[in-house]
BAFI-3210 file (N, C-alpha, C; in Angstrom, 3 decimals, decimal comma, padded with zeros to 6 digits):
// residues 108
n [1|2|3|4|5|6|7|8|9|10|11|12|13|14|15|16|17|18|19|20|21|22|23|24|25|26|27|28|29|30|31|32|33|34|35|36|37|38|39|40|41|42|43|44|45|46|47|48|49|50|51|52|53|54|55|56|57|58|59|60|61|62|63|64|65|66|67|68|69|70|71|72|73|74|75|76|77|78|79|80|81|82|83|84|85|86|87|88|89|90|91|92|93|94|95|96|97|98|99|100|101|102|103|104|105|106|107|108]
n.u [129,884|127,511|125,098|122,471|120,160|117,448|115,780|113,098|110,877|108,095|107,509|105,651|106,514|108,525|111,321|114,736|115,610|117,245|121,051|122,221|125,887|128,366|130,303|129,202|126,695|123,246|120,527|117,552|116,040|113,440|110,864|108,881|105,920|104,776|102,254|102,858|101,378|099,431|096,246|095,061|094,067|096,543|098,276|101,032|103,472|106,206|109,235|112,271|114,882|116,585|119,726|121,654|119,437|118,740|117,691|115,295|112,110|110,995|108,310|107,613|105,641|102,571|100,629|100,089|097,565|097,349|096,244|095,341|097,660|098,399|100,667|102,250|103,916|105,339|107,430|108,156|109,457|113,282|114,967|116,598|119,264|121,258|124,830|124,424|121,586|118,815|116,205|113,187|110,423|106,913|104,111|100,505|100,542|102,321|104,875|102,944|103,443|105,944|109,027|110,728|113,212|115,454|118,876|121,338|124,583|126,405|129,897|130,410]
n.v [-131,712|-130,521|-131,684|-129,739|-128,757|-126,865|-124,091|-122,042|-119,674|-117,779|-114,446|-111,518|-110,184|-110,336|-112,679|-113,392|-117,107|-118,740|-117,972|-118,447|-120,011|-117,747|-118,617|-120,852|-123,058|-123,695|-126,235|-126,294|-128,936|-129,611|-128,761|-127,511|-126,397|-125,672|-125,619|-124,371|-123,345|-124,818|-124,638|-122,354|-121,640|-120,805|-118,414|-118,717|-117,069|-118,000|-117,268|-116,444|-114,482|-112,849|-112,522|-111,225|-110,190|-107,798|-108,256|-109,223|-110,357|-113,704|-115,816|-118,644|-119,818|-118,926|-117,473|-119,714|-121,905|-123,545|-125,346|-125,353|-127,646|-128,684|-129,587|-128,403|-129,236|-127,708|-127,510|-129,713|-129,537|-129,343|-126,563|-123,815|-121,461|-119,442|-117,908|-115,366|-115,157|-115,490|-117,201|-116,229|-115,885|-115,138|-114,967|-114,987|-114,209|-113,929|-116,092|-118,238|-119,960|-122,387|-122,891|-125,419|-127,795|-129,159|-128,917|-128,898|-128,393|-126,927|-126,222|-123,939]
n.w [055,164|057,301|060,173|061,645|064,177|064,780|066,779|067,955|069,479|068,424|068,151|068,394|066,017|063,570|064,126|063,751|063,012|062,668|060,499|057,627|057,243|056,320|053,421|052,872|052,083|052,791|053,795|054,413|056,093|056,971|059,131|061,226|062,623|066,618|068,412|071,513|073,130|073,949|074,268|072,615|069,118|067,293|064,409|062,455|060,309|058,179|056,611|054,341|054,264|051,506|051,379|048,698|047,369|048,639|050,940|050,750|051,841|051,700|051,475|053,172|054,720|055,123|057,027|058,755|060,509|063,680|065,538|069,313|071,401|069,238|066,239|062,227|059,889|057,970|055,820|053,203|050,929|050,577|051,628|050,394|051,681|051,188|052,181|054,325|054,571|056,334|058,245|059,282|061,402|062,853|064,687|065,389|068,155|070,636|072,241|071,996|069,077|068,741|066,547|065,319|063,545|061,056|059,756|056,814|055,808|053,552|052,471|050,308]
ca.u [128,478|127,436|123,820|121,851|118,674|117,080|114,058|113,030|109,444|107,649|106,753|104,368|107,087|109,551|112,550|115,551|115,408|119,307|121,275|122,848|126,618|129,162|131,041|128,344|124,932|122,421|119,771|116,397|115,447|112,690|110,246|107,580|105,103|104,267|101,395|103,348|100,273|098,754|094,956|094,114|094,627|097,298|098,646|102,136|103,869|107,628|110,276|113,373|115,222|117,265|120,912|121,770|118,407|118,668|117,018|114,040|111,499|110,450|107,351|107,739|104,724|102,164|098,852|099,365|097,093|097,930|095,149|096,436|098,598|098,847|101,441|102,098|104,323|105,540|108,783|108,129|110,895|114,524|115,186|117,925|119,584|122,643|125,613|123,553|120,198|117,858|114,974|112,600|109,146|106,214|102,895|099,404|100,574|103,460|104,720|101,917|104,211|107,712|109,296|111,232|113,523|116,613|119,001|122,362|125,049|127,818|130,804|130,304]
ca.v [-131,534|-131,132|-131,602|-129,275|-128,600|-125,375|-124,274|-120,421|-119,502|-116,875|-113,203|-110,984|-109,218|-111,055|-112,858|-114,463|-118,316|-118,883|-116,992|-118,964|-119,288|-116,963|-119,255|-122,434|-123,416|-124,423|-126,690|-126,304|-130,251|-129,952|-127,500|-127,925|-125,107|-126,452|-124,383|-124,658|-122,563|-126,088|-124,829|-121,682|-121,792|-119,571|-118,543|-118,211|-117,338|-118,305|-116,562|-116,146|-112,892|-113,037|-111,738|-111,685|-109,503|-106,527|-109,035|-109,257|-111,686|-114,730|-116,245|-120,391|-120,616|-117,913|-117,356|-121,231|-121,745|-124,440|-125,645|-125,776|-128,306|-129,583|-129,097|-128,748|-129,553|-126,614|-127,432|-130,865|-129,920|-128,694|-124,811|-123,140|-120,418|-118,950|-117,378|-114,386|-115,480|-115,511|-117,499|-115,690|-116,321|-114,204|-115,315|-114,195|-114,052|-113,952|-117,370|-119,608|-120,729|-122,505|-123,579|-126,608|-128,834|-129,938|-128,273|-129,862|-126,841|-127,570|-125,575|-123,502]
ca.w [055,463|058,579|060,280|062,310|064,737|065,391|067,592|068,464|069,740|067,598|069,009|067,008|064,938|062,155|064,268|063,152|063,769|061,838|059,643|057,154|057,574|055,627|052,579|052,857|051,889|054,120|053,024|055,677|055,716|057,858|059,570|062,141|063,848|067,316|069,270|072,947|074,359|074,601|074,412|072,012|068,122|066,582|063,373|062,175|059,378|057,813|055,505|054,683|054,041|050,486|050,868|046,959|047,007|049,478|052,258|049,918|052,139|050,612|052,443|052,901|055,208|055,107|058,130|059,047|061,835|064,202|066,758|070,801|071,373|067,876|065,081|061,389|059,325|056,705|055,134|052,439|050,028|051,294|051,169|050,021|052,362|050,622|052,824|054,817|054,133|057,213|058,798|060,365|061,912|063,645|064,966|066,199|069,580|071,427|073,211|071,581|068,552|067,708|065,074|065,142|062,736|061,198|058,661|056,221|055,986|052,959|052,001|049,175]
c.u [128,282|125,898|123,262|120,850|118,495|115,628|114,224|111,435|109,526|106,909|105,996|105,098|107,780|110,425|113,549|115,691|116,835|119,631|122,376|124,511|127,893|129,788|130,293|126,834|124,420|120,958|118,196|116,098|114,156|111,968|109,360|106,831|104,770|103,406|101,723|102,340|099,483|096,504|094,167|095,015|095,656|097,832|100,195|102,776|106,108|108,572|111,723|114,004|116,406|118,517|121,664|120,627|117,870|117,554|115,901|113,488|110,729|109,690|107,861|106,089|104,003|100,520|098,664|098,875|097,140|097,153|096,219|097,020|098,663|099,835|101,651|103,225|104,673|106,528|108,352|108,911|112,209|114,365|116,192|118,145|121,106|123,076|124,685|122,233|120,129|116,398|114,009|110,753|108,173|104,897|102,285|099,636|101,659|103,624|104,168|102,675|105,270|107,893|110,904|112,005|115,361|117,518|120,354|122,974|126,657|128,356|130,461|131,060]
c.v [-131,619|-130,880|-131,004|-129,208|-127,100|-125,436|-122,527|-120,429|-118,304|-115,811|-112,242|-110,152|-110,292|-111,216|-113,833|-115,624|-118,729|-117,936|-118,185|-118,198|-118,773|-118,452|-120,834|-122,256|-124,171|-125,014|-126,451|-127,532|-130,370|-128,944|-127,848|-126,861|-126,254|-125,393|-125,123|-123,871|-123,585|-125,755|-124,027|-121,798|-120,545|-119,621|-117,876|-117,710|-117,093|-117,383|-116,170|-114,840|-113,496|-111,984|-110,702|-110,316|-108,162|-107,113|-108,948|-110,304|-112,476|-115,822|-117,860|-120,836|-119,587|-118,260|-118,714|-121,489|-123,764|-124,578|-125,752|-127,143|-129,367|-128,715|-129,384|-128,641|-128,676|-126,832|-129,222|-130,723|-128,887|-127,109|-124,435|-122,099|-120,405|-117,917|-115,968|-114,764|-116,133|-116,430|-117,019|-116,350|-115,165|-114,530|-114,430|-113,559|-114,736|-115,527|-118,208|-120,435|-120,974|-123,318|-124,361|-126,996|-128,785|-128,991|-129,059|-128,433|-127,879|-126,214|-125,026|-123,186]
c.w [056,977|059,063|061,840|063,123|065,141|066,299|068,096|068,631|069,106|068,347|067,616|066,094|064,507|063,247|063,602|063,806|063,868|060,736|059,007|056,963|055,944|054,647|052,593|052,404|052,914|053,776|054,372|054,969|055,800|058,783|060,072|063,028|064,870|068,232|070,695|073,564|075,029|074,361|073,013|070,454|067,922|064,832|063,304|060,785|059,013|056,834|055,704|053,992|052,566|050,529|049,888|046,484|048,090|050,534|051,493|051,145|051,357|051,654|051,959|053,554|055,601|056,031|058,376|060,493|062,480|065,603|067,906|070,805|070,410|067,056|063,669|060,606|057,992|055,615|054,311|051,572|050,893|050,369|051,275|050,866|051,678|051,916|053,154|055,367|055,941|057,491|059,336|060,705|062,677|063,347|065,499|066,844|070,095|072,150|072,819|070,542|068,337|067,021|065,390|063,828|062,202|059,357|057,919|056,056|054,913|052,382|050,001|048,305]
res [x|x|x|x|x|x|x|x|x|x|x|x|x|x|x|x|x|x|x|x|x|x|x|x|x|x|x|x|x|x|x|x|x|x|x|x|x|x|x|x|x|x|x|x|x|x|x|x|x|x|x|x|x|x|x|x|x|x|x|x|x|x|x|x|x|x|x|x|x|x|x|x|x|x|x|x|x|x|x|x|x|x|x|x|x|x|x|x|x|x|x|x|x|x|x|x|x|x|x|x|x|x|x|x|x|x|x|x]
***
């Protein structure tokens, strides 16, 4: 097992945050929007792309809006990312949000 941190700021199209790795599971522990613009609200939203399912996206955190320099908290049960499988993110507005937190990655 071994334990992770990620962090990527969110631009207004879908990017990848991690890509879960080849022959392991990857558990997402932990997930946090933080509005780094500091003043104006934004909204983000989460998903991950399904391997297994011709990258199907599968929303985790859908239009969460996140006042200036406050953050929220999206991820309360662990998420499954199977070998491929993608994170991605894409807000309001460019620069205003990132996404934060902590992941567990075991041999499959």
């Amino acid at each position: 097992m071994a334990r992770n941190t990620f962090y990527a700021d969110a631009g207004t199209t879908f990017e990848d945050v991690l890509t879960a790795a080849a022959a392991a599971d990857t558990l997402i522990m932990g997930a946090t929007l933080v509005n780094i613009d500091g003043t104006t609200a934004a909204t983000a939203t989460v998903r991950y792309t399904d391997s297994s399912d011709s990258d199907t996206p599968k929303e985790i955190a859908v239009n969460v809006s996140v006042a200036g320099g406050d953050n929220a908290d999206i991820v309360s049960k662990p998420v499954l990312l199977k070998a491929g499988d993608k994170l991605q993110i894409s807000a309001s507005a460019a620069s205003d949000i990132a996404i934060s937190g902590w992941t567990e990655t075991f041999d499959a």
